[in-house]
N, C-alpha and C positions, 0 to 999 in steps of 0.2 A: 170222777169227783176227787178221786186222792191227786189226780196230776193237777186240778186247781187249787187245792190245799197247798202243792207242793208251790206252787211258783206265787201265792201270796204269802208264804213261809219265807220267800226268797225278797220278797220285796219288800216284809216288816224287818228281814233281817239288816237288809243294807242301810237302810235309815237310822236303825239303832249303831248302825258299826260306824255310819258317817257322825250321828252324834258321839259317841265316846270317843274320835277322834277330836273333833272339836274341844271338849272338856280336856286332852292332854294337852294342847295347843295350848290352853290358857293355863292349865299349871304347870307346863313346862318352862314357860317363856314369860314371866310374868314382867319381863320389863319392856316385852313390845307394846307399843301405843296402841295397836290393834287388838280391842275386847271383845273375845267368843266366847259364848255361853252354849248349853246344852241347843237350848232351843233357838234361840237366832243370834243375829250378828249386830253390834250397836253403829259398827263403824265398817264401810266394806274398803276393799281394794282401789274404788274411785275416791275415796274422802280420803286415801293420804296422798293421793296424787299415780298412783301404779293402775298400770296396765292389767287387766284382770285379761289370762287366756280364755281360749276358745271355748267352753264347756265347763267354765266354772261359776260363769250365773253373775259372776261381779263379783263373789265373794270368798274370801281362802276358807274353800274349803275341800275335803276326798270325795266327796259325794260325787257320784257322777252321772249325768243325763238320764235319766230314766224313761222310756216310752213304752206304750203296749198297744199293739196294732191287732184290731178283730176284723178277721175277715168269711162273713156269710153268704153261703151262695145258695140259693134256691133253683132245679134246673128239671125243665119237663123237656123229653124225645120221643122218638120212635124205635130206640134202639132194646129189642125183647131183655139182652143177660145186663141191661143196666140196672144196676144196684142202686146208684143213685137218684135216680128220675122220678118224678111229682114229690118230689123230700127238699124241705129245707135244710143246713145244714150246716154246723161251725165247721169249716174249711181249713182254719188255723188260728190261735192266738198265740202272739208274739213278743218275748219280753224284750227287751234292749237296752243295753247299760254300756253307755260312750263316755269317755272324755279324756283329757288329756291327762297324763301321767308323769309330762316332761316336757319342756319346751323342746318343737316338733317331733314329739313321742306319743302317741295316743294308743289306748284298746279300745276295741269296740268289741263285744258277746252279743249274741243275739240265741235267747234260748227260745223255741217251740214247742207248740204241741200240734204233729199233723195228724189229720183225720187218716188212717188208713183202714177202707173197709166201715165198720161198726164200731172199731175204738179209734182212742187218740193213743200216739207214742208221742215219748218228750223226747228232744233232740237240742242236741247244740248246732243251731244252723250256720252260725259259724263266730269263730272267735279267733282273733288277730291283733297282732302289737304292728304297729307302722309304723316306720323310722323313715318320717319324711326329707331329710334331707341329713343324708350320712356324710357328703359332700354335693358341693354346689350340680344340682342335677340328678343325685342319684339316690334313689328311696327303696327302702326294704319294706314287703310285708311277710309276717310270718305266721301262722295257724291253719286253723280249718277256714277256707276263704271258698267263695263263688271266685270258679278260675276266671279270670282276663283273658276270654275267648268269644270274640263276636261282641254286638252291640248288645245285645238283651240278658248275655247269660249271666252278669254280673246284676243286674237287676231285681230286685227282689220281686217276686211274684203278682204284691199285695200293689206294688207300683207300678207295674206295668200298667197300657190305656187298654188292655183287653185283661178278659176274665182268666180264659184257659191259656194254652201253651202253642205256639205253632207247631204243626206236625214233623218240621223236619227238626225241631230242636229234640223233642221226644224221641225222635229214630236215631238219632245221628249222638247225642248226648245223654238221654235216660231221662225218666218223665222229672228227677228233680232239677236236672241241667248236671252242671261237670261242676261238683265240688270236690274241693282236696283236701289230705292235709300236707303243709309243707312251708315253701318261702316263694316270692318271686323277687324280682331285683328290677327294677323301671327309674329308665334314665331320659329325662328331657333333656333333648337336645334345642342350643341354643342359638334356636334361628327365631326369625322375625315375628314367625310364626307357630302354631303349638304342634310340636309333634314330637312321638313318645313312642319310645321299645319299652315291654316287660317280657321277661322271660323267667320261667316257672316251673319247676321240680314239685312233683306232688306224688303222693300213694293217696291211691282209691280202693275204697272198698271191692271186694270181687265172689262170686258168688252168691248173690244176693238172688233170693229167690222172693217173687212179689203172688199175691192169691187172691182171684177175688171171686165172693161167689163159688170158694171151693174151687176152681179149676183154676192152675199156675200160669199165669200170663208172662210168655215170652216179651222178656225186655233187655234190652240191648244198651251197654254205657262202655265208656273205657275203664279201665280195673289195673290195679296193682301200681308200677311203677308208671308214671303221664310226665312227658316234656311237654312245655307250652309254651309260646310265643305270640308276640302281636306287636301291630306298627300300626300307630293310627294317627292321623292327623286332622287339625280342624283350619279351615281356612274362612273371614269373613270376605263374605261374595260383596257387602253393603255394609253399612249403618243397622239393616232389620234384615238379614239372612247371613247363614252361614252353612257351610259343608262341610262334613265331617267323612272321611273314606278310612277305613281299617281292611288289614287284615291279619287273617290267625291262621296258627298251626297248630298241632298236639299231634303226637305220636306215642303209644303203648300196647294195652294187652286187652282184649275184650274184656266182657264180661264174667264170660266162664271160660276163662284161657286154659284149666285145667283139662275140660270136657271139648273143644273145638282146636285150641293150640292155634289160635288165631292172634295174627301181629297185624294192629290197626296203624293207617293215618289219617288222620281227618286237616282238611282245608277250609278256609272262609274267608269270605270278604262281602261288608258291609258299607252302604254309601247311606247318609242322612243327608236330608234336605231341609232347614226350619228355616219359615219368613216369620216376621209378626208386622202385620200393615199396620195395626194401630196397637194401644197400650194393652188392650186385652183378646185378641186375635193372633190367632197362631194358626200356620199351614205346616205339617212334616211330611213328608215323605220318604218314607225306609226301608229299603231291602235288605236282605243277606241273602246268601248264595254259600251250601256245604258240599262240600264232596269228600265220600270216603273210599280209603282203598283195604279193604280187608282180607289180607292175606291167610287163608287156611292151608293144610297139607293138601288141600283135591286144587288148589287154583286160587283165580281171585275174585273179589266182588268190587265191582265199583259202581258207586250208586250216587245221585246227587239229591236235592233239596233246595226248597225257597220257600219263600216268602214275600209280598209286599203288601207294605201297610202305608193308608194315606188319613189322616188326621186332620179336622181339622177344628179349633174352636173358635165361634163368633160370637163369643161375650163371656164373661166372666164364669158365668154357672156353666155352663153346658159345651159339650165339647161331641162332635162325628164322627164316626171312623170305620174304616173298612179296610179290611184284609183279605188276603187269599193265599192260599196254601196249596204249595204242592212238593208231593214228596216221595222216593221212592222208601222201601224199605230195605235191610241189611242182610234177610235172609236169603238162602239160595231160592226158595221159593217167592217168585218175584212176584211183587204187588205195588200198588202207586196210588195213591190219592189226594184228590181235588179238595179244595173246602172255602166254598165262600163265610167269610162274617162281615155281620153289619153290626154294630156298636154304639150306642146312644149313652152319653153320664153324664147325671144332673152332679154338678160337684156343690154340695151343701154349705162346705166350707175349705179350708187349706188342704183340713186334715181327714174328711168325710164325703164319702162320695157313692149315689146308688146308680148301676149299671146295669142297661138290659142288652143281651148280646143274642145273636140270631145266626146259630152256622148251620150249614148244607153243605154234606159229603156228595158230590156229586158222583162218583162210584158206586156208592153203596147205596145212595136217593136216603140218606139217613140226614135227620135235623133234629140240632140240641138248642135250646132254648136256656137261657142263664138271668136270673137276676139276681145281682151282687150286690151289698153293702158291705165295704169297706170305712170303717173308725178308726183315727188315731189318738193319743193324748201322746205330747212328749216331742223333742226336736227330732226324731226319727220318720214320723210320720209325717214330715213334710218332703213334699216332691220338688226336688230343685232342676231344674230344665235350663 
């Protein structure tokens, strides 16, 4: 209860802070033609003839995009130390305050509360200034960012077309994916067509220990100092398809480098596939493919990972899709699993969509059942494809 006190504490505060902005504006400047008051605007940034940027609604003012994304999962299996299972259950809610700060300068914050276990933590899931074009092609971001590795890991969870995570991004990345804190530097190159290097200095958290159910679940991410890299390009095949191939690199320190003294690398590459035959139809088709080398003092481990996913939707509301997963694990004691899903989402609206997912660990003959409601309010919560 106190962590939703805290984050509507956070969002009567900004509104007060955007109005008493506002009110300095007008008695600071009392000979611009443009009249702002506390509460609205009589004249905006279209009626003297200027260009209103991206994120500011039409109108001068510091307020910036506000959104809050809730995301519900309800999920019954077979699996006995599930904690989770016949429980509905708030998954995440998500604040987000975008906009620009500076012509091609923008922040974006995204504060959370994730479920871990029986409570929620708040977290800053990540916060970053962008400096879109520091020279023609070259753009900085800098904070706490989902690194630019692979197709999905920069993806927020809540947008993904499946509920849960693929298995090899959980082995190979850590169940929240590869965030950092740091910069990257991504430079389009100017050919006919799009294609784009970032490269990425980050520290990660290290020694994280996760519990569930009282017994410490081995989990596996990179930690401390991470290099990253990625080269992706997008080509249209058509009018209605295009292809998009990436890939990545990172290299650093496990997750408990103190305790194993292990020097990781990890590899990927990604191909998407999107048609659309008519205005509301859409085919995707997407892989990745990881591979990691993880170097301990007794030798190496090298283990790989995939996934593919084929989508498809044939009308506006409702969208198909199926996945499969297969993945090794990182430990010396080796293991590998299968996992089909099947995917159904009635999409309500832009910004609201209920999901029912259907996987099978074909190893372990184990099946999780998920039904998801996802709400948005706010320009964050739209999925732009």
């Amino acid at each position: 209860m106190r962590y939703l006190i805290l984050f509507i504490t956070i969002i009567l505060s900004s509104f007060s802070f955007g109005g008493e902005i506002n009110k300095q504006i007008y008695s600071s400047d009392k000979s611009q033609s443009i009249t702002i008051n506390y509460t609205n605007s009589t004249s905006t940034q279209a009626d003297t003839g200027a260009t209103p940027l991206p994120g500011m609604r039409g109108i001068p003012s510091n307020l910036p995009d506000i959104s809050i994304i809730g995301d519900f999962v309800g999920k019954i299996s077979n699996i006995k130390d599930d904690n989770d299972k016949n429980k509905i259950l708030v998954r995440e809610i998500e604040l987000a305050m975008q906009g620009y700060i500076y012509p091609e300068m923008r922040a974006d914050v995204f504060l959370a509360l994730h479920r871990h276990g029986d409570h929620f933590e708040p977290e800053i899931c990540a916060a970053h200034v962008s400096f879109l074009r520091i020279v023609e092609g070259l753009s900085l971001n800098a904070g706490k960012i989902h690194v630019d590795f692979g197709k999905i890991n920069k993806v927020h969870q809540h947008h993904r077309p499946y509920t849960d995570q693929p298995s090899a991004l959980t082995n190979f990345l850590g169940p929240h994916g590869l965030v950092g804190e740091g910069a990257s530097l991504g430079y389009l190159f100017p050919l006919p067509f799009f294609a784009q290097i970032d490269i990425g200095a980050w520290r990660l958290p290290s020694e994280h220990k996760h519990e569930e159910g009282g017994a410490e679940i081995e989990e596996f991410s990179l930690a401390d100092k991470v290099y990253s890299s990625r080269l992706w390009t997008s080509l249209p095949l058509s009018d209605l398809s295009e292809l998009e191939i990436g890939a990545s690199a990172a290299i650093g320190k496990g997750l408990h480098h103190s305790e194993h003294q292990d020097e990781v690398k990890i590899f990927g590459s990604d191909i998407t596939l999107k048609l659309w035959p008519s205005a509301y139809e859409r085919l995707i088709f997407q892989n990745e493919l990881f591979y990691i080398i993880r170097k301990v003092p007794v030798g190496e481990l090298k283990r790989c990972g995939l996934y593919n996913y084929i989508g498809y939707q044939p009308s506006r509301y409702w969208s198909l899709g199926f996945r499969h997963d297969w993945s090794e694990n990182v430990f010396p004691d080796y293991q590998n699993s299968r996992r089909l899903s099947g995917i159904i989402t009635n999409h309500l609206t832009e910004t609201t969509t209920i999901r029912f997912q259907y996987s099978y660990n074909m190893a372990l003959k184990r099946y999780e059942a998920y039904l998801q409601l996802v709400f948005g309010i706010g320009p964050h919560s739209h999925i732009l494809e």
